[in-house]
N, C-alpha and C positions, 0 to 999 in steps of 0.2 A: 504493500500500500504506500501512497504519498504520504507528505504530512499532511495534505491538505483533506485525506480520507479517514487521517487519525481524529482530528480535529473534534466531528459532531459526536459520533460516540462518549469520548471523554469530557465533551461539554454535557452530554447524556446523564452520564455517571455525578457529574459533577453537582445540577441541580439535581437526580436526586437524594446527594446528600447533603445539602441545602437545607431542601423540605423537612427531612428525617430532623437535623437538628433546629429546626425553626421552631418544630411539633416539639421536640424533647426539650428545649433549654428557652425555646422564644425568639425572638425575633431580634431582641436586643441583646444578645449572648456577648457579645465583643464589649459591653460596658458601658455603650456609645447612646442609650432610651432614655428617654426623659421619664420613664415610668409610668408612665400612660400608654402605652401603646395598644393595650388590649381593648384600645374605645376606638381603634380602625375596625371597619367595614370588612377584611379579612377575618375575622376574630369570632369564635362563635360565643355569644354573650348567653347560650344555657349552658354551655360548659364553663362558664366559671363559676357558675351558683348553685349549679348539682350534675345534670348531665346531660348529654346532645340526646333527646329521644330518637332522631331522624338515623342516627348512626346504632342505637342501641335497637332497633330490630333488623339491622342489615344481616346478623348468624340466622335466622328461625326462617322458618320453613316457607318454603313457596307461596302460600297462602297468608302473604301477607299484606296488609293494604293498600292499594294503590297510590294514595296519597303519600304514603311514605317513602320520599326519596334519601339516598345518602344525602349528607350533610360534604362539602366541598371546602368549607372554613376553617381556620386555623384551631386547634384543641390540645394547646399545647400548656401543660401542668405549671411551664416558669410563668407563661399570662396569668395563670391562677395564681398563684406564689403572690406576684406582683398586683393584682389586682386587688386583693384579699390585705395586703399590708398599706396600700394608697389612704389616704387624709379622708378619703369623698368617698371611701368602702362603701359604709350603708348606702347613702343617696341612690347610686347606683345599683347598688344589692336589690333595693324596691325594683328600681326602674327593670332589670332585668330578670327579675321573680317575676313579674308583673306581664310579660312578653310570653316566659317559659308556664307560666299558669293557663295561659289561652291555647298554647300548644298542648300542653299536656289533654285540656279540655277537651278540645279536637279530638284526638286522640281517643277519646273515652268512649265522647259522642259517637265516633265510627265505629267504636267496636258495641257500641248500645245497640246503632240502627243495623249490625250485623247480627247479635244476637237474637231478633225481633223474625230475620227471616229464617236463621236455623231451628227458630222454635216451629217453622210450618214443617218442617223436614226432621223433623224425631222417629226414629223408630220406636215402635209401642213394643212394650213387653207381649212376649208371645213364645211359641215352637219356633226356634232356628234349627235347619239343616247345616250340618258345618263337616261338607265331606270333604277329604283327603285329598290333597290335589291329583295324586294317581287316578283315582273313582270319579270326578268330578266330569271330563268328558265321556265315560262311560254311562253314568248318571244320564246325562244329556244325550245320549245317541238311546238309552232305554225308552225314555219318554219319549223320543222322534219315532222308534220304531211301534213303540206301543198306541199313537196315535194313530200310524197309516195300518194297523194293522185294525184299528178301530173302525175304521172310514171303510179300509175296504169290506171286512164284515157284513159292513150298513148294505153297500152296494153291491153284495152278492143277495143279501137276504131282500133286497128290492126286485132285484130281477128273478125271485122266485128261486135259486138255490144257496136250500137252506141246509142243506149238509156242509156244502163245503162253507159257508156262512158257521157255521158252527165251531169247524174245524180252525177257520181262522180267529175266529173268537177264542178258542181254546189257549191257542197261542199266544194271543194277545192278554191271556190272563195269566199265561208261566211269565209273561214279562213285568206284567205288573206287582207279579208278586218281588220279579228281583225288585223294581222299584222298591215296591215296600219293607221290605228287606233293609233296604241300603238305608231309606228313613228312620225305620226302627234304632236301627246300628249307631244312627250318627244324627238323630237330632236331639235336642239340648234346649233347655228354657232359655229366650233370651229376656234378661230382665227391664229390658227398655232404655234409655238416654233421657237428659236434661244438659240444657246451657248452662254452662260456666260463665257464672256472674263476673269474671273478672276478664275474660278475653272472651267472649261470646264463642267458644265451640261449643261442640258437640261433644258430650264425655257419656260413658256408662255408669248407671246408678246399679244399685246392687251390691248383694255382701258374697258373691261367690269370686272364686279364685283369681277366675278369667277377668270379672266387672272389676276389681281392686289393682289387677294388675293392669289396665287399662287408666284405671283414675291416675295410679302412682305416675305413670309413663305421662300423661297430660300434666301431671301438675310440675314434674318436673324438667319438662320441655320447655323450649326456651321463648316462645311464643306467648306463652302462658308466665312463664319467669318473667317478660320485658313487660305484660302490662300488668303485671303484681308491683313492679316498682313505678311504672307508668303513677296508678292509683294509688301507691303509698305516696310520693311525693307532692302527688296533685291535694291528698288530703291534707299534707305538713305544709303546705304554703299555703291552701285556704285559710287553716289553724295561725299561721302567721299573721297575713294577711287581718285576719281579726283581731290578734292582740294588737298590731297596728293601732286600727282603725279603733279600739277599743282608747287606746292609751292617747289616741288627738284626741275624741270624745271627752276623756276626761280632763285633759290640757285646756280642751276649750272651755268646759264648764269651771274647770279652778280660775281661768282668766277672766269671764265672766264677773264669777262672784269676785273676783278682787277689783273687776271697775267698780261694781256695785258695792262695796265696802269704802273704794275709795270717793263714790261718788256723796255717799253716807256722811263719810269721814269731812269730805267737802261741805257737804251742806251742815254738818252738825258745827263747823269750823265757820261756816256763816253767820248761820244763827245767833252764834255766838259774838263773833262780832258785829253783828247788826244789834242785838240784844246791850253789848257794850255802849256801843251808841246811841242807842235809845236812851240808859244810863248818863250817859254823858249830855247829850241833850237836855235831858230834864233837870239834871245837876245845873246845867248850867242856865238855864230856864229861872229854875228857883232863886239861884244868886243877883240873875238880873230883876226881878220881880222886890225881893230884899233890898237891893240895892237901890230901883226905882221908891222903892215903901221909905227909906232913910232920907232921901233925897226929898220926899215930898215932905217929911216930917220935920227935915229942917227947914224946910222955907217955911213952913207953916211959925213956926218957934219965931222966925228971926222979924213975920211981919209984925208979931207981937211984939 
């Protein structure tokens, strides 16, 4: 190769281990961040506050909903690190609880209005067949043959012979019997299904072997695992979220009462100086009144 063929490959390599440590250490690794960096638009702002749901069902199973795409944003533990230690934590912490509560919601809501149609699709408790997979086309070729040997019967005994009508009926009833046979052999109560209130499938109820190792297998599945944390956390930030909006509540009402004590405080600081002055008024009311009575009493004296 040139160099000029070496070139894109190891520029290849290059960014991706760029990315690898931008995710592991952050963006500002070299020393160089003003410490904010985790409020750029590359940044996923629910992985610093708990966690990317959009990336946490990308392992589960096929069946999982459409709305949920990978997440493309940076989810890198130093952002956390750094975000978690910032001056303006809380402020932030709301604002993006706040974003990650409506996701989660989502979230919930679609697996609600999924569980709503797998309740029209339950199988009811009843007799299940549960053959072998060896027996299973054999099964199925018994019942094909036991019907055309049915049909032709009908249409021997229509055209009037009734012997050979017979004869093939006869036949058609050693085959029913293997059917029945194979039923006997291999069927089994099934105990029926209910929806999983927490990721809307389909799970088996029942206390036999089969229903229990069926429940174990779904609850520990990981579709089932992502929206068990999915609704654990959507319930710790509603909870949140209240003691919030609990603790303004009572902020406002303590503020409240303290204008209104100080407004109290004010008026009763009035009063009293208006009350002073009423006092001082009259005080001095009375001295000019005194002082006018002397005055008249000495002209009176002096014209005598």
């Amino acid at each position: 190769r040139t160099s000029g063929q070496w070139v894109q490959p190891v520029l290849a390599v290059m960014d991706t281990a760029r990315a690898l440590l931008d995710s592991l250490m952050g963006m500002d690794r070299d020393g160089e961040g003003r410490g904010d960096e985790w409020k750029g638009e590359e940044v996923c702002k629910n992985a610093l506050v708990a966690f990317c749901p959009h990336n946490l069902f990308q392992t589960t199973t096929k069946r999982v909903f459409r709305s949920v795409q990978p997440c493309q944003k940076n989810h890198s533990d130093a952002l956390r690190t750094s975000f978690e230690a910032h001056e303006e934590y809380e402020k932030y912490r709301e604002i993006f609880e706040r974003d990650l509560r409506a996701d989660l919601e989502a979230l919930c809501f679609e697996a609600d209005q999924f569980s709503v149609q797998e309740a029209k699709n339950l199988r009811q408790a009843g007799v299940e067949l549960r053959l072998p997979s060896e027996l299973k086309q054999k099964y199925k070729e018994y019942n094909s043959r036991y019907a055309e040997l049915c049909k032709e019967s009908e249409e021997l005994g229509e055209k009037g012979e009734i012997e050979a009508a017979n004869n093939v009926m006869s036949s058609a009833r050693a085959i029913k019997g293997d059917i029945d046979d194979l039923r006997k052999r291999f069927s089994a109560d099934y105990e029926g299904e209910e929806v999983c209130k927490v990721c809307g499938m389909r799970v088996r109820t029942g206390e036999s072997d089969a229903a229990r190792a069926k429940r174990e297998s779904h609850l520990n599945g990981r579709t089932h695992a992502a929206y068990s944390q999915v609704r654990d956390k959507l319930a710790e930030l509603k909870e949140r979220r209240s003691q919030r909006d609990t603790a303004r509540d009572t902020g406002r009402t303590e503020k409240r009462e303290e204008k209104k004590e100080e407004k109290k405080e004010d008026a009763d600081a009035n009063g009293k100086r208006s009350r002073s002055r009423d006092r001082r008024r009259r005080s001095t009311s009375r001295d000019r009144k005194r002082k006018n009575s002397r005055s008249r009493s000495r002209g009176r004296t002096s014209r005598r």
